[in-house]
C-alpha positions as a Markdown table, in Angstrom:
| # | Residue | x | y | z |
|---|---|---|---|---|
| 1 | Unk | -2.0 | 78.9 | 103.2 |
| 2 | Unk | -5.3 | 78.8 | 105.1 |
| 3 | Unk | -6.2 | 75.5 | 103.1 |
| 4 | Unk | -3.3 | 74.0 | 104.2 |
| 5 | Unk | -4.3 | 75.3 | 107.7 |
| 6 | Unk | -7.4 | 73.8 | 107.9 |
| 7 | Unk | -5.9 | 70.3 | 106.4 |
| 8 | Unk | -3.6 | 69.9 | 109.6 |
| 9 | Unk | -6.7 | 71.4 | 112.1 |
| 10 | Unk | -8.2 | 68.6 | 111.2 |
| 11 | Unk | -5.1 | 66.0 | 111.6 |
| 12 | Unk | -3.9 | 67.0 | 114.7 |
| 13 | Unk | -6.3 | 67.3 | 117.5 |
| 14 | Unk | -7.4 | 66.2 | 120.6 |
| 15 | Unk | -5.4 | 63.2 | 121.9 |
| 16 | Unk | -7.4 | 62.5 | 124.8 |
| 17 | Unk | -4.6 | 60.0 | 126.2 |
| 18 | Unk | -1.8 | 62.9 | 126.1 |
| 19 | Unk | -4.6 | 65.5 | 126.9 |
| 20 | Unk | -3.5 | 68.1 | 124.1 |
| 21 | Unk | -5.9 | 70.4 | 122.4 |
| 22 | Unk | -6.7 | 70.9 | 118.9 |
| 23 | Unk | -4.1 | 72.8 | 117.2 |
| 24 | Unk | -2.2 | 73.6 | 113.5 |
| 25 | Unk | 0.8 | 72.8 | 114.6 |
| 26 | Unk | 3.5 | 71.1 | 112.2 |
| 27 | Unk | 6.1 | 71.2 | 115.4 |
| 28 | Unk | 6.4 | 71.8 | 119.2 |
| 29 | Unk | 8.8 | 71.8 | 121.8 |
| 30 | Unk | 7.8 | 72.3 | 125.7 |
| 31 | Unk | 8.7 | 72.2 | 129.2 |
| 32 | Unk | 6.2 | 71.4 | 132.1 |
| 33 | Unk | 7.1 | 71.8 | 135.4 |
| 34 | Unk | 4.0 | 71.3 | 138.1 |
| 35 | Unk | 5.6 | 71.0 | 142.1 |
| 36 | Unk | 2.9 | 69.5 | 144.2 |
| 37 | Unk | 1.8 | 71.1 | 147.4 |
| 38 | Unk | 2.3 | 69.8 | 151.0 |
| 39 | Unk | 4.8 | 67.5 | 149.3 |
| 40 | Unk | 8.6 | 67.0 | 148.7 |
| 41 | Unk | 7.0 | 65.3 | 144.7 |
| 42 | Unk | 7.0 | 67.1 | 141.9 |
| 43 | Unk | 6.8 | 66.8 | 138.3 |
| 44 | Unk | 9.0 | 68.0 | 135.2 |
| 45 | Unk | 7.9 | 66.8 | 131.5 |
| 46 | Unk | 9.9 | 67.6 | 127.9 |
| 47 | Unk | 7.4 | 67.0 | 125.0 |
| 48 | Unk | 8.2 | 67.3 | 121.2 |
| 49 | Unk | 5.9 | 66.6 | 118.3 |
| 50 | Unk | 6.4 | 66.8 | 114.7 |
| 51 | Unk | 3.7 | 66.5 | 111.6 |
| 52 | Unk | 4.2 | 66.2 | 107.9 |
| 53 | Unk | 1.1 | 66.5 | 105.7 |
| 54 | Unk | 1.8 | 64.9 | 102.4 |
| 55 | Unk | -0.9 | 65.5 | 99.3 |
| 56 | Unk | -1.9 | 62.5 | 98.0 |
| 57 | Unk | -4.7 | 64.2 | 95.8 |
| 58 | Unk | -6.8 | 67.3 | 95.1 |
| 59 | Unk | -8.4 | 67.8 | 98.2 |
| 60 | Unk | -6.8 | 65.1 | 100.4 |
| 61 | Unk | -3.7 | 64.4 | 102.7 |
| 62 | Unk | -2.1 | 62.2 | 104.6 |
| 63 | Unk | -0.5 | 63.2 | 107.8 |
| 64 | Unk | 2.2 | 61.1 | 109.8 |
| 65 | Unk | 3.2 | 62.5 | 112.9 |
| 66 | Unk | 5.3 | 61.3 | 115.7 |
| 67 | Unk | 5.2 | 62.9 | 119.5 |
| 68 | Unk | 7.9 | 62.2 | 122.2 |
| 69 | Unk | 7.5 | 63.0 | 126.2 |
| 70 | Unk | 9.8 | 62.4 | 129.0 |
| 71 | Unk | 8.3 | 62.4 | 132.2 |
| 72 | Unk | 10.0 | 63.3 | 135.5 |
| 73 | Unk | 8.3 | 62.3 | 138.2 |
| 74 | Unk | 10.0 | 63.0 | 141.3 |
| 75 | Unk | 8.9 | 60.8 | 144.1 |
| 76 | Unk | 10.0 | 62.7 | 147.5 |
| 77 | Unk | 7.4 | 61.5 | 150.2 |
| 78 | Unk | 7.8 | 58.4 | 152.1 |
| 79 | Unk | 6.6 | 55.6 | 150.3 |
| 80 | Unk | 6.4 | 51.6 | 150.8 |
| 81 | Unk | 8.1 | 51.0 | 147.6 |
| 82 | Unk | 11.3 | 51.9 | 145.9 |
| 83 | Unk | 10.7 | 55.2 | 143.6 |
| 84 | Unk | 13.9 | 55.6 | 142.2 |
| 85 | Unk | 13.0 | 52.9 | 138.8 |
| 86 | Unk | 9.4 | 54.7 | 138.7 |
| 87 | Unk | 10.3 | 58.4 | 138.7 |
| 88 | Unk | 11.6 | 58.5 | 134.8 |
| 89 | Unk | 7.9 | 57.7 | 132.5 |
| 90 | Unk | 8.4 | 57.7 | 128.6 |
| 91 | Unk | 6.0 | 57.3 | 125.8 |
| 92 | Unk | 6.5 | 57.4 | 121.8 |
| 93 | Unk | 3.4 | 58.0 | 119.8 |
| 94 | Unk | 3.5 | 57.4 | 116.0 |
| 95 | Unk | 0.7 | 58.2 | 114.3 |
| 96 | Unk | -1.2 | 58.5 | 110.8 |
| 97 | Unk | -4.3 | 60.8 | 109.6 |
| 98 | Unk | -6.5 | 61.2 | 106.6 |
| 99 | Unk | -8.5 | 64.0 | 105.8 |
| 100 | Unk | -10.7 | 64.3 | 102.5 |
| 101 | Unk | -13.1 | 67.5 | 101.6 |
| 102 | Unk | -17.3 | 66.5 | 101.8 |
| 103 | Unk | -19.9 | 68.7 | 100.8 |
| 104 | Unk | -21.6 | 72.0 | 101.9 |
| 105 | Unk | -17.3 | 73.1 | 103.4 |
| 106 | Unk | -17.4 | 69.9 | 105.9 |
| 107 | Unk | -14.6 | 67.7 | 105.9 |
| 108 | Unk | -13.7 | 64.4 | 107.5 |
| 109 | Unk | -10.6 | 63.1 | 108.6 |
| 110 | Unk | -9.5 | 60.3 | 110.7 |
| 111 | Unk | -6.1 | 59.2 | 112.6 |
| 112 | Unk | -4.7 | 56.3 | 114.5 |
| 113 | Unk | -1.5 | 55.7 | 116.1 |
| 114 | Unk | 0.5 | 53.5 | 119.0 |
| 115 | Unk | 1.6 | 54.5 | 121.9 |
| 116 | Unk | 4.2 | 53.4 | 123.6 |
| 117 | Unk | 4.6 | 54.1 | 127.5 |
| 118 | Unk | 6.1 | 52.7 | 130.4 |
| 119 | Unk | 8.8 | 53.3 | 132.5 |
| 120 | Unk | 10.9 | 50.6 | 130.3 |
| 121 | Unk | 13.0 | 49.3 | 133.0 |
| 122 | Unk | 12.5 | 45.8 | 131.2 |
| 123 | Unk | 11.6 | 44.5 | 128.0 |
| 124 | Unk | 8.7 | 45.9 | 126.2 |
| 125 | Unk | 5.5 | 43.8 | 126.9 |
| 126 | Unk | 2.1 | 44.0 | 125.6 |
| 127 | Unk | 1.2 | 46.6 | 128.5 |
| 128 | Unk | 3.3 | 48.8 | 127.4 |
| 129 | Unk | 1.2 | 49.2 | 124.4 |
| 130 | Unk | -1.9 | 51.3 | 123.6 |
| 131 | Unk | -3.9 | 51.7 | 120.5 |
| 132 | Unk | -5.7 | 55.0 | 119.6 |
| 133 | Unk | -8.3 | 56.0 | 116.9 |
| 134 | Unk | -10.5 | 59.2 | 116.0 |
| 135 | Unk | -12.5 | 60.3 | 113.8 |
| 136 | Unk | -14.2 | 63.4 | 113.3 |
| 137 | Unk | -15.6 | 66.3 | 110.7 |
| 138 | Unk | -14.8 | 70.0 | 110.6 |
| 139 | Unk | -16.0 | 73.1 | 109.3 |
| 140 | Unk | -13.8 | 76.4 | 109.1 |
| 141 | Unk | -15.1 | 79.7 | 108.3 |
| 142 | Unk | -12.3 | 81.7 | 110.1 |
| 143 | Unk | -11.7 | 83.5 | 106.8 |
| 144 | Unk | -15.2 | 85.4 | 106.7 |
| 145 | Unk | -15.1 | 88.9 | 107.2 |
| 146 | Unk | -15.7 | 90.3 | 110.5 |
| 147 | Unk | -19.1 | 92.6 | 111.0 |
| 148 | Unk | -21.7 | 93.4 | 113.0 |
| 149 | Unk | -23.3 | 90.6 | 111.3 |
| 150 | Unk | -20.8 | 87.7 | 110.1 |
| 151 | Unk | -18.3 | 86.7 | 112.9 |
| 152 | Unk | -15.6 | 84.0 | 111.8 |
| 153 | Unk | -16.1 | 80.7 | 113.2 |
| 154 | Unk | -14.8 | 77.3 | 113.4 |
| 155 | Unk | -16.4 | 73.9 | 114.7 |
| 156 | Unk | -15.3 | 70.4 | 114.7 |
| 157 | Unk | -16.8 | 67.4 | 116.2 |
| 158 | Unk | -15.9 | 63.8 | 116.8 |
| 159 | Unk | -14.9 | 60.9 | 119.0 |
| 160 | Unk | -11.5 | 59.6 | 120.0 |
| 161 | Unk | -11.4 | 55.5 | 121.6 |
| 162 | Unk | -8.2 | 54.5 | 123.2 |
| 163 | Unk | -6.9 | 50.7 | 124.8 |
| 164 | Unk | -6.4 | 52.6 | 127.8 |
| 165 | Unk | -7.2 | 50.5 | 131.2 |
| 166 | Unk | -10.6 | 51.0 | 132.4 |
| 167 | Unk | -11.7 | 53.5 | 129.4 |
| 168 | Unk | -13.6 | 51.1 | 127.5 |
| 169 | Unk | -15.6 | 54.0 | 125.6 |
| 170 | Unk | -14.9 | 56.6 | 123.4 |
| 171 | Unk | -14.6 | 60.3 | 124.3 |
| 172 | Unk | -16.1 | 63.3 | 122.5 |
| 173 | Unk | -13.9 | 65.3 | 120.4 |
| 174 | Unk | -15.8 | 69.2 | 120.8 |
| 175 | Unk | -14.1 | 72.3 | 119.9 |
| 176 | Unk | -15.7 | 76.2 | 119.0 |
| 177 | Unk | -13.8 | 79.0 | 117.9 |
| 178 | Unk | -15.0 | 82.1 | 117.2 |
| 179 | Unk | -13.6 | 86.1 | 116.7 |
| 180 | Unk | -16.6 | 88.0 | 117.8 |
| 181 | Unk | -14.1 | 91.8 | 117.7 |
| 182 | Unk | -11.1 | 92.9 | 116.2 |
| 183 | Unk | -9.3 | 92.2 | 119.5 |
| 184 | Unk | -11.0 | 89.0 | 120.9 |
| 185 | Unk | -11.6 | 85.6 | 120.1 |
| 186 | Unk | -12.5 | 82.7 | 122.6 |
| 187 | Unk | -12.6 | 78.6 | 122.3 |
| 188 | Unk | -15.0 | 76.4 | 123.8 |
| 189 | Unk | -14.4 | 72.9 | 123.7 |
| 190 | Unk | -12.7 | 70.0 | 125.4 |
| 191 | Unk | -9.9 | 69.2 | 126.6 |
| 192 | Unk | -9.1 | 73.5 | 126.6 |
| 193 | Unk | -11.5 | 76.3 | 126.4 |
| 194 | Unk | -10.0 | 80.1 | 126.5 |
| 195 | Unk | -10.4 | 83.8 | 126.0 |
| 196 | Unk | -7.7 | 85.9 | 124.0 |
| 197 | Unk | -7.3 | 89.4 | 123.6 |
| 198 | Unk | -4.7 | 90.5 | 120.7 |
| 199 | Unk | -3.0 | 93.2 | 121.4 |
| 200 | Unk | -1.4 | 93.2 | 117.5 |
| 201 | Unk | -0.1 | 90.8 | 115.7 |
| 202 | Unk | 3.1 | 89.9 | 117.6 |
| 203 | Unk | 1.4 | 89.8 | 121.7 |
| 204 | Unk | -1.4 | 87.7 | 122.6 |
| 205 | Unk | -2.8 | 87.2 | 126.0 |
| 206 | Unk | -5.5 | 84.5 | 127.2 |
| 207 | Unk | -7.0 | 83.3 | 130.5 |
| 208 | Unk | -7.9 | 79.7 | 130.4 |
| 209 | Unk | -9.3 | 76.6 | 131.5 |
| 210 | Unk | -7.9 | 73.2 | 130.7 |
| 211 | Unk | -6.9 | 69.9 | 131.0 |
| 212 | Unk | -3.8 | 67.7 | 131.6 |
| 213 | Unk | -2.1 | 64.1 | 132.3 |
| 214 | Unk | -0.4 | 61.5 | 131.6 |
| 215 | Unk | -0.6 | 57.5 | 131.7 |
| 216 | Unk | 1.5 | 55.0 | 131.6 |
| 217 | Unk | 2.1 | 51.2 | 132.7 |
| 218 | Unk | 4.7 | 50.3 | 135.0 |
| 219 | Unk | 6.9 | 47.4 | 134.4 |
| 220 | Unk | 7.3 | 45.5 | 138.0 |
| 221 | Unk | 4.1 | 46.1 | 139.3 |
| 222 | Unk | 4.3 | 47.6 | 143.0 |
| 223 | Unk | 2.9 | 45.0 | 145.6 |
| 224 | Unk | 1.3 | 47.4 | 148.2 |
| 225 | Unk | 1.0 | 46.3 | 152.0 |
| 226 | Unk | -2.6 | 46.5 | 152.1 |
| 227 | Unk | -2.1 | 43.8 | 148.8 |
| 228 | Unk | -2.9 | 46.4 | 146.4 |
| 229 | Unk | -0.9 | 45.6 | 143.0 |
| 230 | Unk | 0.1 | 49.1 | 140.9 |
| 231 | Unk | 0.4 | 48.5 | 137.5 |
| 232 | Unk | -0.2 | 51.8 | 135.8 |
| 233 | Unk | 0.6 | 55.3 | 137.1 |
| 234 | Unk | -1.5 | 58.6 | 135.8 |
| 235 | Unk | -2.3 | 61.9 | 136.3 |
| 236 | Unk | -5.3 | 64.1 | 135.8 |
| 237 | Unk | -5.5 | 67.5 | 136.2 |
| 238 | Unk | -7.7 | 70.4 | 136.2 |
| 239 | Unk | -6.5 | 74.0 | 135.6 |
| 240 | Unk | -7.0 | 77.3 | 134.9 |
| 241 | Unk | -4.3 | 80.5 | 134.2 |
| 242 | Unk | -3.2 | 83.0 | 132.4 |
| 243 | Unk | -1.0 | 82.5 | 129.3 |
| 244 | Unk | 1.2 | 84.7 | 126.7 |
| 245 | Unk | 2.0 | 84.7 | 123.2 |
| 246 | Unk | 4.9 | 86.3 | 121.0 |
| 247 | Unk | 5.2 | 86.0 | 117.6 |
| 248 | Unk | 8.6 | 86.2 | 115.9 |
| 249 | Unk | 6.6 | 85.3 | 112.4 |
| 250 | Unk | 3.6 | 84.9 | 111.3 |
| 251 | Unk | 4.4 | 81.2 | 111.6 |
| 252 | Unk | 6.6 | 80.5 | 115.0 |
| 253 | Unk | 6.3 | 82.1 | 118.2 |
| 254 | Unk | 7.1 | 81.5 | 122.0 |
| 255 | Unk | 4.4 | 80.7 | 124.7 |
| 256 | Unk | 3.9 | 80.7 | 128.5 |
| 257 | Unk | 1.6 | 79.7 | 130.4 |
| 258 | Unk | 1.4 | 80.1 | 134.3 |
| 259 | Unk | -2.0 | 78.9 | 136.3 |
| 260 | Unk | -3.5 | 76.7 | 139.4 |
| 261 | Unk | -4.8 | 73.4 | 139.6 |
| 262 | Unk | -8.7 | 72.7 | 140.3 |
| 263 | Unk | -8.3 | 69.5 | 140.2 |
| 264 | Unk | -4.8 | 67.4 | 140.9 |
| 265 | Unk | -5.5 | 63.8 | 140.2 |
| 266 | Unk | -2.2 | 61.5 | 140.6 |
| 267 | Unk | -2.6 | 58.1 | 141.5 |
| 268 | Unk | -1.8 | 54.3 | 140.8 |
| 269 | Unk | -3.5 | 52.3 | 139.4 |
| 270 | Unk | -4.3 | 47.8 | 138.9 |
| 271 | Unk | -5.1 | 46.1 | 135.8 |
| 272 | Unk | -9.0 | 46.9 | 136.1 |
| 273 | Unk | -8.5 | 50.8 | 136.7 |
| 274 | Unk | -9.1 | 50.5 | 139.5 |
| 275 | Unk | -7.2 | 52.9 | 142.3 |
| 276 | Unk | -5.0 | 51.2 | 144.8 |
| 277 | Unk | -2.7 | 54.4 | 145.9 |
| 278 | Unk | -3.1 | 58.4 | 145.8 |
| 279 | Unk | 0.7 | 60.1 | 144.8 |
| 280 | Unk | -1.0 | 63.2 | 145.3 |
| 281 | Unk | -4.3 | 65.2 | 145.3 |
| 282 | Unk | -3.6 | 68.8 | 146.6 |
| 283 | Unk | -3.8 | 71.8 | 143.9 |
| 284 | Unk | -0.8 | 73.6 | 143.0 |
| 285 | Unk | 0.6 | 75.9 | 140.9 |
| 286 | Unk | 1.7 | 74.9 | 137.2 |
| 287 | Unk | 3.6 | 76.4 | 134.6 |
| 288 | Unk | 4.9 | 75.5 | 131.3 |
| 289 | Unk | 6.3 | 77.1 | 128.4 |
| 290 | Unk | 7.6 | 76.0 | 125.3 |
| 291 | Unk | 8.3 | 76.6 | 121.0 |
| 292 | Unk | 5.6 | 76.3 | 118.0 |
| 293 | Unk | 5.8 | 76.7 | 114.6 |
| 294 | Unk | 2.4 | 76.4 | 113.0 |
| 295 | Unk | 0.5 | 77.3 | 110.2 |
């Protein structure tokens, strides 16, 4: 089982376009719901994700996955331009990893997937499109005995490159875990770093720091009256909160997650990057909660 574990860690991690963190998940349903401060806009998301790891030899896999989000953006403020065919955002992302064993416990696994997203009021076109890669190498010693003086640790490292506009550079991929008591275990990394405490096997509760977003292009760019031309909408957020775990099995449990921007970055965007329009940059709260079954 922990083999198998450590085959998916490796497949499933940071997409730094979606913003999720590293996880060992095989499947995941959420709900996001973020209202924005001083504003009549908020902002709803459904997300699902499924991964299949298929053996392909002794000590390698392949992994396809697919993940699905519905955005809701509701546009409420006065604007120059009509909302109503930009508030609905929608991106598919199929995807494919590889991971093979190395020497001395590494291993190395890479992944690469499309990603469709837009607000597909027309025909697909090429901006619609995005193209993702990473690669990256992990080492797991979560099965080591805790003492005074082995603590159980696991580290991977990479880099992640995406077509997305005005990213023309990959991003690091850096993630610590480590059980230093019975009761506690924290993550360092990027894009989510926390601190649990375990009560027992069935209630865990963290504090946290992390990041979120979204991107996608928008068919009909928006001609601005100070001739500013959107063509791509995002969001990039900085937050930190409390969160909950319960376990039904050892496998599938319930989560919530409840904290307060630091950051609130939404904005559109031109072809270069480049911002033309803030949607919104006051901190609010955020909460989200959702389904996992992982092993």
């Amino acid at each position: 089982m922990k083999k198998l574990s450590v085959i998916i860690l490796c497949i499933v991690t940071i997409n730094v376009t979606n913003l999720y963190s590293q996880t060992t998940d095989l499947f995941r349903v959420e709900y996001t719901y973020f209202p924005q401060s001083d504003s009549d806009n908020s902002f709803r998301r459904f997300r699902a994700f499924i991964n299949v790891p298929v053996k392909i030899g002794k000590e390698s896999y392949l992994v396809p996955g697919f993940e699905y989000r519905n955005i809701n953006m509701k546009l409420r403020d006065e604007f120059s331009f009509v909302t109503n065919d930009k508030e609905r955002l929608q991106s598919l992302n199929p995807s494919l990893g590889y991971t093979w064993k190395m020497k001395n416990d590494w291993r190395y696994a890479v992944k690469a997937g499309i990603i469709i997203t837009s607000n597909f009021n027309d025909k697909l076109t090429k901006d619609d499109y995005l193209f993702e890669g990473e690669a990256f190498i992990i080492k797991d010693k979560t099965d080591l005995e805790l003492t005074d003086q082995t603590k159980p640790w696991r580290l991977i490292l990479g880099i992640n490159y995406s077509t997305i506009s005005g990213r023309p550079y990959p991003l690091p991929i850096i993630n610590y875990f480590r059980r230093f008591h019975p009761d506690w275990t924290f993550t360092l990394g990027a894009p989510k770093s926390n601190l649990k405490y375990h009560f027992n096997k069935k209630h865990i509760l963290q504090s946290f720091i992390t990041l979120d977003g979204f991107y996608a292009n928008i068919q009909d760019d928006i001609n601005l009256p100070d001739g500013g031309i959107g063509s791509t909408i995002s969001m990039t957020t900085l937050l930190s909160g409390l969160g909950y775990e319960y376990y039904f099995t050892d496998h599938l449990l319930l989560y919530l997650y409840a904290g307060h921007t630091i950051i609130n970055d939404i904005r559109l965007r031109d072809d270069d990057g480049d911002d033309v329009l803030t949607i919104n940059d006051k901190n609010s709260f955020y909460g989200r909660t959702g389904i996992r079954f992982k092993f």
